[in-house]
N, CA, C and O atoms as CSV, one atom per row, in Angstrom:
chain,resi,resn,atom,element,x,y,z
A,1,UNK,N,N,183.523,87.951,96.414
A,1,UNK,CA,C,182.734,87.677,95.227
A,1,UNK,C,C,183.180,86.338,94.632
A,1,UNK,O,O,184.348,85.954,94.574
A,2,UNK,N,N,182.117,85.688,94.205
A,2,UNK,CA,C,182.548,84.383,93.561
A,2,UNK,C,C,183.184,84.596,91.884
A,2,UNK,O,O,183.053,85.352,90.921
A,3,UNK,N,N,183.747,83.687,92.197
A,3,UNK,CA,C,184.669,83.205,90.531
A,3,UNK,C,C,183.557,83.532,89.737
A,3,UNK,O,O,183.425,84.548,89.055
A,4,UNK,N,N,182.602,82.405,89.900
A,4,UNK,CA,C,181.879,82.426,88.302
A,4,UNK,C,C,180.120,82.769,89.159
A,4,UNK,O,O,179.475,82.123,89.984
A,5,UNK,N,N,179.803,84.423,88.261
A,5,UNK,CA,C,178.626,84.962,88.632
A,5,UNK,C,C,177.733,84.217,88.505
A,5,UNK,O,O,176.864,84.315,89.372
A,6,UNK,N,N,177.549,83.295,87.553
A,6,UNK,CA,C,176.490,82.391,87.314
A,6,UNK,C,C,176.696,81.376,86.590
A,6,UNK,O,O,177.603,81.387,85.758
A,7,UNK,N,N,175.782,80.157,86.796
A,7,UNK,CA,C,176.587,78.958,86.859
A,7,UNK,C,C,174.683,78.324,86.546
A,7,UNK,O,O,173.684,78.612,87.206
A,8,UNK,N,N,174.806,77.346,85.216
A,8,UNK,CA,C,174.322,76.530,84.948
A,8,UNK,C,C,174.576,75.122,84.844
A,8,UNK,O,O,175.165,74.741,83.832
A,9,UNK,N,N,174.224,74.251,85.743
A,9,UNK,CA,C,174.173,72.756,86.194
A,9,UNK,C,C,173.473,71.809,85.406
A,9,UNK,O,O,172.320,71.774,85.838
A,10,UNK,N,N,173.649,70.829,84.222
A,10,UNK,CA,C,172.455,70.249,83.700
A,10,UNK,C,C,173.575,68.875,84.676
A,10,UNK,O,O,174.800,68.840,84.798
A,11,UNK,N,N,172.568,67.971,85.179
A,11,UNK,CA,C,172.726,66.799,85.478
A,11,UNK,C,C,172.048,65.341,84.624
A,11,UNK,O,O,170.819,65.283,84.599
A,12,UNK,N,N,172.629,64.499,84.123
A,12,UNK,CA,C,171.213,64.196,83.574
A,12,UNK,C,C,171.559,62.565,84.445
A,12,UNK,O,O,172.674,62.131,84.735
A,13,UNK,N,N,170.033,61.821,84.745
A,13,UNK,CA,C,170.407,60.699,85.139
A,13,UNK,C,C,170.260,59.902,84.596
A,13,UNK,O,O,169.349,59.974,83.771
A,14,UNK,N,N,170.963,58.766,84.683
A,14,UNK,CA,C,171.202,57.478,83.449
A,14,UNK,C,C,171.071,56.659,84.388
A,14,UNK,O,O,171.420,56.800,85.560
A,15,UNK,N,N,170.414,55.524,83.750
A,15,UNK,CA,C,170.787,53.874,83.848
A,15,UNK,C,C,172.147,53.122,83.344
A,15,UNK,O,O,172.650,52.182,83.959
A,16,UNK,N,N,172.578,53.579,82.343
A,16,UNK,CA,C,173.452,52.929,81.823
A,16,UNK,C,C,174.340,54.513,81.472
A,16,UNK,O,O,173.869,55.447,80.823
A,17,UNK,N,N,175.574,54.466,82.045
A,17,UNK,CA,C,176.622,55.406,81.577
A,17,UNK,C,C,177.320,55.150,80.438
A,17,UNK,O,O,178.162,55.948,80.027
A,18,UNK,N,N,177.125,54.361,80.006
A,18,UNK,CA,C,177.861,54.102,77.952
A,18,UNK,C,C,176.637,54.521,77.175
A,18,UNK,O,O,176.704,54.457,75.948
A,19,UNK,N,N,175.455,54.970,77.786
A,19,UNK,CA,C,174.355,54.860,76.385
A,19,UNK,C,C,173.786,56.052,76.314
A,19,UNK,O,O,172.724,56.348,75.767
A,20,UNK,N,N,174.722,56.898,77.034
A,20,UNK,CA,C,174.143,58.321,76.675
A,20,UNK,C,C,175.154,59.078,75.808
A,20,UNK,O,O,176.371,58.917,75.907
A,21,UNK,N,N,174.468,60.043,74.822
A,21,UNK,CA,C,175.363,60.691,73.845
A,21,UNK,C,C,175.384,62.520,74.388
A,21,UNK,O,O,174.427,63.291,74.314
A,22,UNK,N,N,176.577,62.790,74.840
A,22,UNK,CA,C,176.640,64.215,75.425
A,22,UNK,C,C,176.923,65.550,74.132
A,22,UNK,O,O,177.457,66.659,74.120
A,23,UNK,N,N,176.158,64.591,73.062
A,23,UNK,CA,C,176.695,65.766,72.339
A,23,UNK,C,C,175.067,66.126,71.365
A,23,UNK,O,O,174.768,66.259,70.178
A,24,UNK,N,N,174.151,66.180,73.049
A,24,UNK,CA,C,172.525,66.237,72.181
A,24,UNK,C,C,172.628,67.591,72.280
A,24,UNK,O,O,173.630,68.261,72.528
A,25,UNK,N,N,170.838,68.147,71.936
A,25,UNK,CA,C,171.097,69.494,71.423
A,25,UNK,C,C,170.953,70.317,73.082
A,25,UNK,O,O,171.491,71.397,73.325
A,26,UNK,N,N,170.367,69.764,73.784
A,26,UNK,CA,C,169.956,70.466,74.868
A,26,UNK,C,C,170.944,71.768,75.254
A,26,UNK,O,O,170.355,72.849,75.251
A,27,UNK,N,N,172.554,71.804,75.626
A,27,UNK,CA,C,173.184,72.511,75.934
A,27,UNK,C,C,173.279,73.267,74.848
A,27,UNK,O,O,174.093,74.154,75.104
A,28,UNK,N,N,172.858,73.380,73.735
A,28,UNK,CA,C,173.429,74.172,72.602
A,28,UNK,C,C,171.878,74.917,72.792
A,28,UNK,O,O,172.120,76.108,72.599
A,29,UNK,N,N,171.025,74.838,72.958
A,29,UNK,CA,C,169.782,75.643,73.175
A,29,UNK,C,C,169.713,76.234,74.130
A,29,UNK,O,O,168.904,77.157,74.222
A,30,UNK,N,N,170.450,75.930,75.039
A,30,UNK,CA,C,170.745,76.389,76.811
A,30,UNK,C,C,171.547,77.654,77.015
A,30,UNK,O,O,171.282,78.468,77.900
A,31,UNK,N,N,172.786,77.811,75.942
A,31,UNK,CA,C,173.520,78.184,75.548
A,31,UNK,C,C,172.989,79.732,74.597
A,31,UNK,O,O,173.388,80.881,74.791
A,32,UNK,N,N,172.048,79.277,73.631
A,32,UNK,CA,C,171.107,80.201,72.977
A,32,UNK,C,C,170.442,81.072,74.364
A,32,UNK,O,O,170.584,82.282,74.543
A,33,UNK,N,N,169.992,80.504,74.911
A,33,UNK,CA,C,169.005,81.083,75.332
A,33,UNK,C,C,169.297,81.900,76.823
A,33,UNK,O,O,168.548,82.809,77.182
A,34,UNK,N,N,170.346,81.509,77.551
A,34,UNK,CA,C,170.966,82.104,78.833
A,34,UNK,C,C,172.852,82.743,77.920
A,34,UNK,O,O,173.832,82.609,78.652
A,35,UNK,N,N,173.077,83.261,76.668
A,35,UNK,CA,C,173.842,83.920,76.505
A,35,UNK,C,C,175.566,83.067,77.423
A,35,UNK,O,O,175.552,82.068,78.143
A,36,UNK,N,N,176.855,83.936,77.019
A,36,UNK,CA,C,177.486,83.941,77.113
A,36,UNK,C,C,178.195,83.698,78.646
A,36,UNK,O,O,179.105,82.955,79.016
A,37,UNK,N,N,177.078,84.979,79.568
A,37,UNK,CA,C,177.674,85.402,80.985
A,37,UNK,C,C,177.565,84.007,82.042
A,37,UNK,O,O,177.856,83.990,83.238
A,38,UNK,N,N,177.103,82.966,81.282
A,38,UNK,CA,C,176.972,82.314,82.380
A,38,UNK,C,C,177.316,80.523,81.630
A,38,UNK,O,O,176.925,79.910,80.637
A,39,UNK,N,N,178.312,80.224,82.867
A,39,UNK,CA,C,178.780,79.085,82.704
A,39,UNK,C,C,177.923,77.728,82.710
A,39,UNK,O,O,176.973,77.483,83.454
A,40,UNK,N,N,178.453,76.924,81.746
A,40,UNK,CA,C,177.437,75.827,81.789
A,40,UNK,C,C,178.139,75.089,81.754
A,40,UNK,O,O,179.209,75.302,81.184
A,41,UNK,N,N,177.763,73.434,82.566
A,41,UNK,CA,C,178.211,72.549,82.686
A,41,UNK,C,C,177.302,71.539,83.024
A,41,UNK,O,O,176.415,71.619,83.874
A,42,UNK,N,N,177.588,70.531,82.270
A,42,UNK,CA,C,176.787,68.947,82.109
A,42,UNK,C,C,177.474,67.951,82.748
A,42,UNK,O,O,178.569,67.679,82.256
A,43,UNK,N,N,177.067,67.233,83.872
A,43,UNK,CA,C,177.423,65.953,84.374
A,43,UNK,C,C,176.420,65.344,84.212
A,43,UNK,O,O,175.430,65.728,83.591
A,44,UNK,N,N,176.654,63.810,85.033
A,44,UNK,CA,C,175.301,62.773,85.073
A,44,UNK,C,C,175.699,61.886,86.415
A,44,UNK,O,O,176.782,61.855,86.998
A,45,UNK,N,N,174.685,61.299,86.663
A,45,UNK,CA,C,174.688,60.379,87.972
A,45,UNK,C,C,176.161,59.369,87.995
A,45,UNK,O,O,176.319,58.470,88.821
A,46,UNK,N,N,177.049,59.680,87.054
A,46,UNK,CA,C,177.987,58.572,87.530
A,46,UNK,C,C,179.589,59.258,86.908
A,46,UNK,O,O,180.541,58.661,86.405
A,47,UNK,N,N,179.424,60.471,87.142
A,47,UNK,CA,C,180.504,61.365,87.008
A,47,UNK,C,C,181.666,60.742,88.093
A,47,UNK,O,O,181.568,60.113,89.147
A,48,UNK,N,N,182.657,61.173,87.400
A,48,UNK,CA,C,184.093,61.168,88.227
A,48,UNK,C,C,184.047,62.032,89.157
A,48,UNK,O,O,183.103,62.807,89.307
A,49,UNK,N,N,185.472,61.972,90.166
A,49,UNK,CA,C,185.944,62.376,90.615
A,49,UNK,C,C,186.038,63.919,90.790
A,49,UNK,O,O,185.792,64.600,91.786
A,50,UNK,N,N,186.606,64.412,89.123
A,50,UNK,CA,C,187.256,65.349,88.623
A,50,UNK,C,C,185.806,66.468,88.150
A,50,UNK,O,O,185.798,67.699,88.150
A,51,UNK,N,N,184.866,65.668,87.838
A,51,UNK,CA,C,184.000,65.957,87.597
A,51,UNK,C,C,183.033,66.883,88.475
A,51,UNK,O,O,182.352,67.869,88.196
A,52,UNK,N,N,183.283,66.063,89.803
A,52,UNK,CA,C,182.176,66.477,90.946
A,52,UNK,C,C,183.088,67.666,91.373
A,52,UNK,O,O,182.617,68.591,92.034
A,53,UNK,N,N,184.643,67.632,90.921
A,53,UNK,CA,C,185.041,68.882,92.051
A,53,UNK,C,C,184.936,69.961,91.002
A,53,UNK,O,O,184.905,71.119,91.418
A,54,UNK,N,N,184.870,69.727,89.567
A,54,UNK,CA,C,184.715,71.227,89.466
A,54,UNK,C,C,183.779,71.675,89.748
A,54,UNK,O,O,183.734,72.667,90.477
A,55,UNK,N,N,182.396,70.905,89.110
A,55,UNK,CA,C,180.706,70.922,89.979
A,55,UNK,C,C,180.652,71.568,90.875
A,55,UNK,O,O,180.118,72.654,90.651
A,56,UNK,N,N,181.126,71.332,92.324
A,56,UNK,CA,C,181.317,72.057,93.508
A,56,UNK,C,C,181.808,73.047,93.366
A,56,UNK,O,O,181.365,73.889,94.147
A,57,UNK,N,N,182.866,73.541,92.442
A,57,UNK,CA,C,183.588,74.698,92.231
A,57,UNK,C,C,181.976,76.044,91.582
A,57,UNK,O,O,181.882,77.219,91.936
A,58,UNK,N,N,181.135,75.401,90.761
A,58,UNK,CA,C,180.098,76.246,89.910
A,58,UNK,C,C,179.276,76.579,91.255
A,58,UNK,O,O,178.728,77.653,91.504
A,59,UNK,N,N,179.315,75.103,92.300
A,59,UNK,CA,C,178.225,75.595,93.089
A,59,UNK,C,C,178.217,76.762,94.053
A,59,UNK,O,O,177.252,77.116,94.730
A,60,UNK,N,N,179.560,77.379,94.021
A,60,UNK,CA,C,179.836,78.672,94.603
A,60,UNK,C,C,179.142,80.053,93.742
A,60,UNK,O,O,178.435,80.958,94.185
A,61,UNK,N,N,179.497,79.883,92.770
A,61,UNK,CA,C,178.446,81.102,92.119
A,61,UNK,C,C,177.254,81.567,92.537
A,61,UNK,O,O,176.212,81.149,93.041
A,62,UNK,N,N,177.927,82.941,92.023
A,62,UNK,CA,C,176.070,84.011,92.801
A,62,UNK,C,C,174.892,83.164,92.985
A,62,UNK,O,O,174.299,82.756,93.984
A,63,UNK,N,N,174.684,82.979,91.360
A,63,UNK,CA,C,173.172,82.390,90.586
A,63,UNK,C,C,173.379,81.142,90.430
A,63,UNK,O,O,174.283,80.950,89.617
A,64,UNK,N,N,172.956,80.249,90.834
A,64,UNK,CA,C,173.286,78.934,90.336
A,64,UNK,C,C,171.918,78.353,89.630
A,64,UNK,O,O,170.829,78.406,90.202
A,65,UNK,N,N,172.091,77.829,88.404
A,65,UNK,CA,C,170.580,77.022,88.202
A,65,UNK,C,C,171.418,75.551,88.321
A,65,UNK,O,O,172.619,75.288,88.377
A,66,UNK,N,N,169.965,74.576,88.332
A,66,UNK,CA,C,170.270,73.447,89.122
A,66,UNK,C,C,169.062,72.250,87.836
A,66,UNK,O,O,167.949,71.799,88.110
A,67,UNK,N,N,169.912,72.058,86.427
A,67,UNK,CA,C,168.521,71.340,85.785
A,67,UNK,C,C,168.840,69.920,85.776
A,67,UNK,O,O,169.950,69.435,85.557
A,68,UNK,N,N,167.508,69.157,86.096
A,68,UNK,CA,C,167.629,67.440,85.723
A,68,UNK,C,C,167.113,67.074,85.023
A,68,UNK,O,O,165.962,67.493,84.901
A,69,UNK,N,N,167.585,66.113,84.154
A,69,UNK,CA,C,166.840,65.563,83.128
A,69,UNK,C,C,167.274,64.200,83.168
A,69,UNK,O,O,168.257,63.995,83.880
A,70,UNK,N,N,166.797,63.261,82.599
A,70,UNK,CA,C,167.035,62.023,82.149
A,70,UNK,C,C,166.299,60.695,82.723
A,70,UNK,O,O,165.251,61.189,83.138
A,71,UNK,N,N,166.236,59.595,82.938
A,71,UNK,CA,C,165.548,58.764,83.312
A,71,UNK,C,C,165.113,58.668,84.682
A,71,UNK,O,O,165.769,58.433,85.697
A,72,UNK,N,N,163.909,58.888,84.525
A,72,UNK,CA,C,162.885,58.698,85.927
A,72,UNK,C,C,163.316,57.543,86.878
A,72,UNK,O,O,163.669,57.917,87.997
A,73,UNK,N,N,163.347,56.263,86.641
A,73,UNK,CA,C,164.265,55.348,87.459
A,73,UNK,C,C,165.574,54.938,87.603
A,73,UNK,O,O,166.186,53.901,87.858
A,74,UNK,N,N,165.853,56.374,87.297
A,74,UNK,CA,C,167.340,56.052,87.685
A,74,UNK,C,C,168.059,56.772,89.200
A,74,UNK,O,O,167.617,57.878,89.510
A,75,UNK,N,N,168.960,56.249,89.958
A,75,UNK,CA,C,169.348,56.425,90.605
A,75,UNK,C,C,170.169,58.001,90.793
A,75,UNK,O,O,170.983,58.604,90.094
A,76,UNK,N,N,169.488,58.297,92.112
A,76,UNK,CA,C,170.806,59.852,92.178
A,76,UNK,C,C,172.922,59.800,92.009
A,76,UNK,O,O,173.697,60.580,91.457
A,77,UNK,N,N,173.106,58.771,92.621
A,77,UNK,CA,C,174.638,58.262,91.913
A,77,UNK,C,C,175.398,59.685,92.759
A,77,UNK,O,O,175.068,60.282,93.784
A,78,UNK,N,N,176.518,59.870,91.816
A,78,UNK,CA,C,177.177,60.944,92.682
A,78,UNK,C,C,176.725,62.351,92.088
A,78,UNK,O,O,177.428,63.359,92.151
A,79,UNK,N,N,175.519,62.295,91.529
A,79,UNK,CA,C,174.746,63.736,91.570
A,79,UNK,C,C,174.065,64.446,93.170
A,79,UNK,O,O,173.853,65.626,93.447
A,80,UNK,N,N,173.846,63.165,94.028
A,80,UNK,CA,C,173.491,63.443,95.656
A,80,UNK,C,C,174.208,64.073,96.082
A,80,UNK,O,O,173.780,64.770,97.002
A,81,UNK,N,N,175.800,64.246,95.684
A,81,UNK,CA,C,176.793,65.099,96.058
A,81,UNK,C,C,176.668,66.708,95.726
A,81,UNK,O,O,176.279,67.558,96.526
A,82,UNK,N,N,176.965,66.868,94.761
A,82,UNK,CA,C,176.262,68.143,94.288
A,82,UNK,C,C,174.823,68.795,95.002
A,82,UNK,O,O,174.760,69.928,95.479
A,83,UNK,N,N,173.627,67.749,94.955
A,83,UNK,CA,C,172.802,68.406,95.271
A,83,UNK,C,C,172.437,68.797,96.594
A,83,UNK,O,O,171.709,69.684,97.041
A,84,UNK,N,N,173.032,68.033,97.025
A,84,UNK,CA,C,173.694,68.174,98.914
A,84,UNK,C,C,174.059,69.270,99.181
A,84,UNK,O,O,173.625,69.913,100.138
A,85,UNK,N,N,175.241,69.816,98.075
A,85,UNK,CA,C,176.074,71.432,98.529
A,85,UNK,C,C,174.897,72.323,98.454
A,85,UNK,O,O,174.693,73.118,99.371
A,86,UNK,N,N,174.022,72.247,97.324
A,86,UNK,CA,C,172.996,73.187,97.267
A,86,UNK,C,C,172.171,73.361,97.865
A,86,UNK,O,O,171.661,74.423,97.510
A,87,UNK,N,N,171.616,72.893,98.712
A,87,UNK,CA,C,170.205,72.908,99.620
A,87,UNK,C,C,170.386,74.603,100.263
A,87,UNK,O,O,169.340,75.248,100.345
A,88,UNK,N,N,171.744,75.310,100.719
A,88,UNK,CA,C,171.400,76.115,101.516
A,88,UNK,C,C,171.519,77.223,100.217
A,88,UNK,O,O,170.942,78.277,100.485
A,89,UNK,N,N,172.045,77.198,99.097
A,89,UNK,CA,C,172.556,78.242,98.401
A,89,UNK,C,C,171.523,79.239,98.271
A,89,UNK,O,O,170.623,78.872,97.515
A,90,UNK,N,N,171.386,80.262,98.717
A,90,UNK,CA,C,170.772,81.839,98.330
A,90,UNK,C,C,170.355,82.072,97.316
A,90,UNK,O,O,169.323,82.696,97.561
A,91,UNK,N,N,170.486,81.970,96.029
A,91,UNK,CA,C,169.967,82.032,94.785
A,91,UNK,C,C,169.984,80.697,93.801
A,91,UNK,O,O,170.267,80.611,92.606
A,92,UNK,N,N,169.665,79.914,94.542
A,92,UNK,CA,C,169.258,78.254,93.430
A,92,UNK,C,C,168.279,78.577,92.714
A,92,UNK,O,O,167.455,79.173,93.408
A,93,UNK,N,N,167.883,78.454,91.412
A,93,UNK,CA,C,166.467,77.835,90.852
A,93,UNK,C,C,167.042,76.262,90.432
A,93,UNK,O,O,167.984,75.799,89.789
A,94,UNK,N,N,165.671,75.659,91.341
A,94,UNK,CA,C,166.060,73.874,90.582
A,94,UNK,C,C,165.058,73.680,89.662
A,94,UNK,O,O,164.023,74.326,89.821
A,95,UNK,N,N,165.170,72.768,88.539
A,95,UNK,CA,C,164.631,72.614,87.669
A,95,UNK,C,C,164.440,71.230,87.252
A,95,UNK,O,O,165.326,70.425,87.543
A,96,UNK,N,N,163.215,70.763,86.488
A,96,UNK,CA,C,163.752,69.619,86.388
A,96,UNK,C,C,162.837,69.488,85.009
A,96,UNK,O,O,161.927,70.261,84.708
A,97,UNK,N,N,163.331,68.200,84.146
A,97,UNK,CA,C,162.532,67.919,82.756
A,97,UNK,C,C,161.257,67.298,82.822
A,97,UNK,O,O,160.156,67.565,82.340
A,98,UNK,N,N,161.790,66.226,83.686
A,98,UNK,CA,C,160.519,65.026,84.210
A,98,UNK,C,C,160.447,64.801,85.828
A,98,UNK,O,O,161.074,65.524,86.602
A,99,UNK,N,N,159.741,63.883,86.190
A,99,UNK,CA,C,159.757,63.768,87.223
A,99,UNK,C,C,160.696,62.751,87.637
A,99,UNK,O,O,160.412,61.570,87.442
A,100,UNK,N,N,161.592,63.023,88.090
A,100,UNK,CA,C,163.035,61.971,88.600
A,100,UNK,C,C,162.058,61.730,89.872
A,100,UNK,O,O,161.311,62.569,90.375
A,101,UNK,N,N,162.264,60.244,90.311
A,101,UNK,CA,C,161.666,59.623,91.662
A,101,UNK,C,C,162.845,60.526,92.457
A,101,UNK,O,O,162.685,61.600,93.037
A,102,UNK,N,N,164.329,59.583,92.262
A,102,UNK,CA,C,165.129,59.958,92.942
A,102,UNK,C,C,166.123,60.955,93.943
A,102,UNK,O,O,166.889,60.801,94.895
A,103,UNK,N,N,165.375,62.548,92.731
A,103,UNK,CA,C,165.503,63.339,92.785
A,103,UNK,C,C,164.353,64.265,93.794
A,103,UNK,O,O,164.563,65.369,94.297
A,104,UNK,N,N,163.218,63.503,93.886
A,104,UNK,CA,C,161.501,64.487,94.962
A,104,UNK,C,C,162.534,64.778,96.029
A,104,UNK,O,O,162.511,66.007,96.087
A,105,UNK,N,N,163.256,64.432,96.740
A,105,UNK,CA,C,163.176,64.990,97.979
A,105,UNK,C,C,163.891,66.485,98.041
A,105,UNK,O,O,163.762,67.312,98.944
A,106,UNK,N,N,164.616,66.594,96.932
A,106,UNK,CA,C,165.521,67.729,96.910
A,106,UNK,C,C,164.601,68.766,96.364
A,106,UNK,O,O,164.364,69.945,96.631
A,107,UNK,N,N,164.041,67.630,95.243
A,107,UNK,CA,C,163.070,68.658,94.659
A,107,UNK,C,C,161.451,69.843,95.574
A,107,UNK,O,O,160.887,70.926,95.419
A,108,UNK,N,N,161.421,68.913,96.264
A,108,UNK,CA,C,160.370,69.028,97.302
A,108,UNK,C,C,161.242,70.430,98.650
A,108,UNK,O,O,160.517,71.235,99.235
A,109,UNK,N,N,162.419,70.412,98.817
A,109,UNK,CA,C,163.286,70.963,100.094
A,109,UNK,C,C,163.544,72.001,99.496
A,109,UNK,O,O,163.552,73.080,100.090
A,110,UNK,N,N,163.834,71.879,98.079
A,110,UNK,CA,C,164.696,73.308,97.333
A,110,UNK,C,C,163.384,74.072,96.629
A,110,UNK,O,O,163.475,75.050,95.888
A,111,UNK,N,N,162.266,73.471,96.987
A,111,UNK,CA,C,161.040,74.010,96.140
A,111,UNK,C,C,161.163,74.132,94.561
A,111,UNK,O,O,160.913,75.151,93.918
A,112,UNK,N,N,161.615,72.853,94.020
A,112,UNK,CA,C,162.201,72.378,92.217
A,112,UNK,C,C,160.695,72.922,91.658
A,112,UNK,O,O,159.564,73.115,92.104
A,113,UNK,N,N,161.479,73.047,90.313
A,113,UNK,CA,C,159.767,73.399,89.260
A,113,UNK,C,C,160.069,72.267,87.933
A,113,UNK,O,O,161.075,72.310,87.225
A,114,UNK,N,N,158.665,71.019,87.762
A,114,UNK,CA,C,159.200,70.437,86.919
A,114,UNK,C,C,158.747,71.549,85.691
A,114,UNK,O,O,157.900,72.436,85.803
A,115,UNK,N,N,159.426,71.284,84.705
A,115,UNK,CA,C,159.256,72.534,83.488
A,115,UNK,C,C,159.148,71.194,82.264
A,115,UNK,O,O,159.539,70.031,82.163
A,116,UNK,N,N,158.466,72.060,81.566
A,116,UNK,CA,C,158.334,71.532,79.897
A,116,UNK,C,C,159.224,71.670,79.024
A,116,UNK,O,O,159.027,72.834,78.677
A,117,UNK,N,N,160.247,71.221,78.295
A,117,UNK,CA,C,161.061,71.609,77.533
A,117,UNK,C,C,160.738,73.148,76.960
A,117,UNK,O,O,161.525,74.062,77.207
A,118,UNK,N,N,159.655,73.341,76.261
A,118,UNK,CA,C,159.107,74.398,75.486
A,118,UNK,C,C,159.400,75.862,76.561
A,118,UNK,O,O,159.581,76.988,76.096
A,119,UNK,N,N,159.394,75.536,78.071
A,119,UNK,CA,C,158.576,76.819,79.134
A,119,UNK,C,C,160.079,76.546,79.594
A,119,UNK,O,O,159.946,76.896,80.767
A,120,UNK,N,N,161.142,76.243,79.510
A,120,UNK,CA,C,162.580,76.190,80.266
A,120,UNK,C,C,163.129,77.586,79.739
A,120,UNK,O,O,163.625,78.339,80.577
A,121,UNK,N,N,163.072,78.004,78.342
A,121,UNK,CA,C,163.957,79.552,78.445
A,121,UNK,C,C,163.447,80.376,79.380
A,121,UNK,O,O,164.083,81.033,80.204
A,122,UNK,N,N,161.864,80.302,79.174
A,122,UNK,CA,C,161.236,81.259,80.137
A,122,UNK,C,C,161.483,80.796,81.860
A,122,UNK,O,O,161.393,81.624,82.766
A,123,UNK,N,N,161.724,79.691,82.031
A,123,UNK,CA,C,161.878,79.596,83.628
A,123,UNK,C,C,163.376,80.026,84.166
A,123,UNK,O,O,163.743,80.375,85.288
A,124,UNK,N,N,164.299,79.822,82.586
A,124,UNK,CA,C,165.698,80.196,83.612
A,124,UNK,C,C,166.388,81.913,83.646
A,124,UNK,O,O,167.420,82.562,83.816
A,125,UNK,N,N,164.766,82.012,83.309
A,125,UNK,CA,C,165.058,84.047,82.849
A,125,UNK,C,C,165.121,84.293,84.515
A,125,UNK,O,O,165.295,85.426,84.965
């Protein structure tokens, strides 16, 4: 049995890694709305090291959700890493805010759903 039963992924992708503020509301609504039992964790396209291995560590969990958000032209960065481990996982839902270019092919392989902010509690039920 895995460490952590379920495991929420927000990735978000940036252009610029100084100009994003990680303290928006998104995870605190994420948090509301998928309860306690399940771990959440926020990286972005230009995460560390330390970063990607715990990442890999969530991507062992039962349930994994898999959400993207952030700028459409921005590059996958070392989020390709992560989304690499996932392609075979048994219970992925991928998700996404907008349409990331960078992101179609995974999105397209893992069968992603882009979602509306408003329709995301209901998609990660």
């Amino acid at each position: 049995m895995s460490q952590h039963p379920s495991s929420l992924i927000i990735i978000h992708f940036l252009t610029d890694a100084h100009a994003f503020n990680f303290n928006d509301s998104l995870v605190n609504q994420m948090k509301e709305v998928i309860g306690s039992e399940t771990n959440i964790f926020e990286m972005d396209n230009f995460s560390d090291a330390v970063t990607l291995s715990y990442a890999s560590d969530l991507v062992k969990s039962e349930k994994l959700t898999i959400l993207l958000t952030g700028e459409e032209s921005a590059t996958l960065g070392k989020a390709s890493t992560i989304l690499n481990q996932t392609i075979r996982h048994q219970n992925l839902k991928l998700l996404a805010l907008n349409d990331l270019q960078a992101a179609k092919p995974f999105m397209i392989r893992m069968k992603g759903k882009i979602v509306d902010l408003n329709e995301l509690a209901e998609s990660l039920e």
